[in-house]
C-alpha positions in Angstrom: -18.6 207.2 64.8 -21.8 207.6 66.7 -23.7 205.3 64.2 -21.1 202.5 64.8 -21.7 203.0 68.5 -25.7 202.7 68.4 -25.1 199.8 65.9 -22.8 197.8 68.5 -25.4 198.8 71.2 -28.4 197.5 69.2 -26.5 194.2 68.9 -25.6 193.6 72.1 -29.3 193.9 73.0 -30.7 192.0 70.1 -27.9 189.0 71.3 -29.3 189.3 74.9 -32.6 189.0 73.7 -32.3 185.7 71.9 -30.3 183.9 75.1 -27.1 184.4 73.6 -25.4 185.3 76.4 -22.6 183.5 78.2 -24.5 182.4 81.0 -26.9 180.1 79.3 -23.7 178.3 77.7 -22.4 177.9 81.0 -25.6 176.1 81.9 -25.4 173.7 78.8 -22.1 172.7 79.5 -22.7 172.0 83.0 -25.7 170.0 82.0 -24.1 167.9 79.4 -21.2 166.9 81.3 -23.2 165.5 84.8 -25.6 163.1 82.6 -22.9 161.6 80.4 -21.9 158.0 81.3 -18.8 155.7 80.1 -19.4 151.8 79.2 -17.8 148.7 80.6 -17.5 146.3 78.3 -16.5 142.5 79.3 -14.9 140.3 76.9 -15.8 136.6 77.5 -13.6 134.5 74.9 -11.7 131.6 76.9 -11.4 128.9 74.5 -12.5 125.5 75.4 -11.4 125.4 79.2 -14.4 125.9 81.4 -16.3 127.0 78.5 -19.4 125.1 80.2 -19.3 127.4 83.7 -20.4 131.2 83.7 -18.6 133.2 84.9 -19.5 136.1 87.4 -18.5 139.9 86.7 -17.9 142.7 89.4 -18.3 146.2 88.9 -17.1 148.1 92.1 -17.8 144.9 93.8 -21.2 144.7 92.5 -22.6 141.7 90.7 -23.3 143.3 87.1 -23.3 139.8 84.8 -22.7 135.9 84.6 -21.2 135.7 81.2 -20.9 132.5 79.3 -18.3 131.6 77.3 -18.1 133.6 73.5 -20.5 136.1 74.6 -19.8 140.2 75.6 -22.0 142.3 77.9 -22.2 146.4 78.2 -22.5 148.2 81.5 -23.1 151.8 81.8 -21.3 153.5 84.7 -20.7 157.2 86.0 -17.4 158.2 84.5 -14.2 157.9 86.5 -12.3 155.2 88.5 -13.8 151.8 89.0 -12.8 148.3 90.0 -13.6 144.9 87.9 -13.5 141.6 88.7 -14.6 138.4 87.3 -14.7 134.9 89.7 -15.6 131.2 88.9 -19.0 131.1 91.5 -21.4 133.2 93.9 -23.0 136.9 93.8 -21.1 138.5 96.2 -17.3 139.7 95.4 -14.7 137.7 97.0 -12.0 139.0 98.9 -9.6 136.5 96.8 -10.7 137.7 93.2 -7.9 139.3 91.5 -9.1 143.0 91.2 -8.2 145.2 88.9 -8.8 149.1 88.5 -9.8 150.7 85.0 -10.6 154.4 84.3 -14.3 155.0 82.5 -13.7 158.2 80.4 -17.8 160.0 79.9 -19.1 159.2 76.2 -16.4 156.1 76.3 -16.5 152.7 76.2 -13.9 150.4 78.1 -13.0 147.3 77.3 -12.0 144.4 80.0 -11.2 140.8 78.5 -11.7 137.9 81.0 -8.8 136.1 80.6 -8.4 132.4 82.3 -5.1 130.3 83.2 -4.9 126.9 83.9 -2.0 125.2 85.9 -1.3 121.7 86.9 -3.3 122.6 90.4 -4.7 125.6 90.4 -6.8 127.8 87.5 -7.2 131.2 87.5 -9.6 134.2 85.8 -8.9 137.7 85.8 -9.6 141.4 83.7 -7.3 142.8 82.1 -7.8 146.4 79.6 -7.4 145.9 75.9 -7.6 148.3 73.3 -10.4 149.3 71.2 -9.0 147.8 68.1 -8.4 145.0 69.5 -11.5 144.3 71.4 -13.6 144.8 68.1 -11.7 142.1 66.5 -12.4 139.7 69.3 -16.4 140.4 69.9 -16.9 140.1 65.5 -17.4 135.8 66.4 -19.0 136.8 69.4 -22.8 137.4 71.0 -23.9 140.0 72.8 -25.2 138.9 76.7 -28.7 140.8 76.9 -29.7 138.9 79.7 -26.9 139.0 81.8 -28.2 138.2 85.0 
């Protein structure tokens, strides 16, 4: 019995020694988790109406991209709640835009498809969340936007 006890005592120390102890894996996980970022990715398919224009992508109100038509760009953000937009013209968010709130899990990425209507008078672009699966299937015919500004 008293050998077990001088084993488990030699153990602990020997663990101590080489920085197992539950501190340092507090530290690691703390670490890990405030440098991870998610990934906004916008989705620029529209079909032949106003194909020729770019258009202008928000990210919490902040210019981020002017995307042409058949292209996709990738945004890194901090994880968490954020607001997209996309409009026809300028570099400053509009208070008309159609806004639209997404949630950017860390490690993730998030897709948002432009989508565009046209009406007898009026013609309107918005983002909308698609899924993964789906957003893979769309960007195979299309370019990735590495200038994007």
């Amino acid at each position: 019995m008293r050998n077990l006890k001088f084993i488990l005592i030699a153990c602990l120390f020997v663990f101590q020694a080489n920085g197992y102890g539950q501190e340092e894996s507090e530290v690691a996980t703390t670490s890990n988790d405030s440098n991870e970022t998610g990934t906004i990715c916008f989705i620029r398919k529209t079909g032949f109406y106003g194909s020729a224009a770019a258009f202008k992508t928000f990210i919490d109100e902040e210019f981020v991209c002017k995307l042409n038509n058949k292209r996709y760009s990738m945004h890194e953000v901090a994880p968490g709640s954020h607001i997209v937009s996309v409009q026809f013209g300028g570099k400053k968010s509009k208070e008309k835009a159609e806004k639209f709130q997404i949630d950017v899990n860390p490690g993730q990425i998030t897709y948002v498809q432009i989508v565009m209507e046209t009406g007898a008078f009026v013609n309107n672009i918005y983002c909308e969340e698609i899924t993964e699966k789906t957003a893979k299937r769309k960007m195979e015919s299309l370019k990735v936007d590495k200038k994007c500004k």
